[in-house]
C-alpha positions, 0 to 999 in steps of 0.5 A: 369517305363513304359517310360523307357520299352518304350524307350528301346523297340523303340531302340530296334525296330529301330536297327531290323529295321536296320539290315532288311535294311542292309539285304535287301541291301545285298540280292539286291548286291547278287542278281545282283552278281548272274546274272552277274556269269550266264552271265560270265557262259554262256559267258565262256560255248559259248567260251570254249565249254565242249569237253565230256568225249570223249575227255577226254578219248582220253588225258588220255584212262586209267585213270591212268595218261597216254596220248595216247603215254603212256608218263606220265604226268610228261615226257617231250619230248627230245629236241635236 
Protein backbone atom coordinates (compact mmCIF):
# COMPACT_ATOMS: atom_id res chain seq x y z
CA UNK A 1 0.00 0.00 0.00
CA UNK A 2 2.82 2.29 0.94
CA UNK A 3 4.48 1.45 -2.57
CA UNK A 4 1.46 2.39 -4.37
CA UNK A 5 0.97 6.07 -2.41
CA UNK A 6 4.66 6.41 -3.02
CA UNK A 7 4.27 5.73 -6.87
CA UNK A 8 1.37 8.03 -6.96
CA UNK A 9 2.87 11.08 -4.92
CA UNK A 10 6.40 10.76 -7.25
CA UNK A 11 3.93 11.07 -10.67
CA UNK A 12 2.16 13.47 -8.91
CA UNK A 13 5.22 15.72 -8.07
CA UNK A 14 7.07 15.28 -11.31
CA UNK A 15 3.80 16.65 -13.33
CA UNK A 16 3.84 19.86 -10.70
CA UNK A 17 7.20 20.09 -11.59
CA UNK A 18 6.47 20.36 -14.89
CA UNK A 19 3.88 22.67 -15.33
CA UNK A 20 6.41 25.23 -12.83
CA UNK A 21 8.66 24.34 -16.01
CA UNK A 22 6.55 25.32 -18.44
CA UNK A 23 5.50 28.47 -16.18
CA UNK A 24 8.66 29.60 -15.71
CA UNK A 25 9.26 29.24 -19.70
CA UNK A 26 6.18 31.01 -20.27
CA UNK A 27 7.05 34.10 -17.67
CA UNK A 28 10.92 34.20 -19.83
CA UNK A 29 8.64 34.55 -23.29
CA UNK A 30 6.28 37.28 -21.49
CA UNK A 31 9.19 38.70 -20.24
CA UNK A 32 11.06 39.42 -23.33
CA UNK A 33 7.36 40.32 -25.45
CA UNK A 34 7.23 43.21 -22.81
CA UNK A 35 10.63 44.80 -23.70
CA UNK A 36 10.34 44.27 -27.26
CA UNK A 37 6.34 46.33 -27.03
CA UNK A 38 8.32 49.33 -24.37
CA UNK A 39 10.88 49.52 -27.39
CA UNK A 40 8.13 49.58 -30.29
CA UNK A 41 6.30 52.01 -27.73
CA UNK A 42 9.30 54.37 -27.34
CA UNK A 43 10.31 53.82 -31.26
CA UNK A 44 6.30 54.87 -32.28
CA UNK A 45 6.06 57.81 -29.38
CA UNK A 46 9.76 59.57 -31.12
CA UNK A 47 8.17 59.03 -34.87
CA UNK A 48 4.79 59.92 -34.00
CA UNK A 49 4.78 62.54 -31.45
CA UNK A 50 1.54 63.15 -29.34
CA UNK A 51 0.28 66.27 -30.95
CA UNK A 52 -1.82 67.38 -27.16
CA UNK A 53 -5.10 68.23 -26.80
CA UNK A 54 -4.29 71.62 -28.82
CA UNK A 55 -4.44 69.98 -31.54
CA UNK A 56 -7.09 68.00 -31.09
CA UNK A 57 -8.98 71.07 -30.29
CA UNK A 58 -8.22 72.47 -33.58
CA UNK A 59 -9.69 69.37 -35.79
CA UNK A 60 -12.78 69.02 -33.94
CA UNK A 61 -13.14 72.76 -31.61
CA UNK A 62 -16.57 71.65 -30.23
CA UNK A 63 -16.33 68.17 -29.78
CA UNK A 64 -19.58 67.38 -31.70
CA UNK A 65 -18.11 66.20 -35.08
CA UNK A 66 -17.27 69.39 -36.75
CA UNK A 67 -13.83 70.48 -38.22
CA UNK A 68 -12.66 73.88 -38.17
CA UNK A 69 -14.88 74.80 -41.52
CA UNK A 70 -17.80 73.32 -39.85
CA UNK A 71 -18.00 70.30 -42.57
CA UNK A 72 -19.04 67.08 -40.83
CA UNK A 73 -17.07 64.46 -40.85
CA UNK A 74 -18.71 62.77 -43.22
CA UNK A 75 -19.04 65.80 -46.23
CA UNK A 76 -16.52 65.79 -48.82
CA UNK A 77 -15.43 68.64 -50.84
CA UNK A 78 -17.05 69.17 -54.25
CA UNK A 79 -14.55 68.16 -56.80
CA UNK A 80 -15.13 69.67 -60.31
Amino acid sequence: MSMSISIANCEHLNALEAEMANGDSRLKELSTMIGHFKLLRTALSERFPDPGPQALQEIDPGGQGQTIDNRTRGERCATG
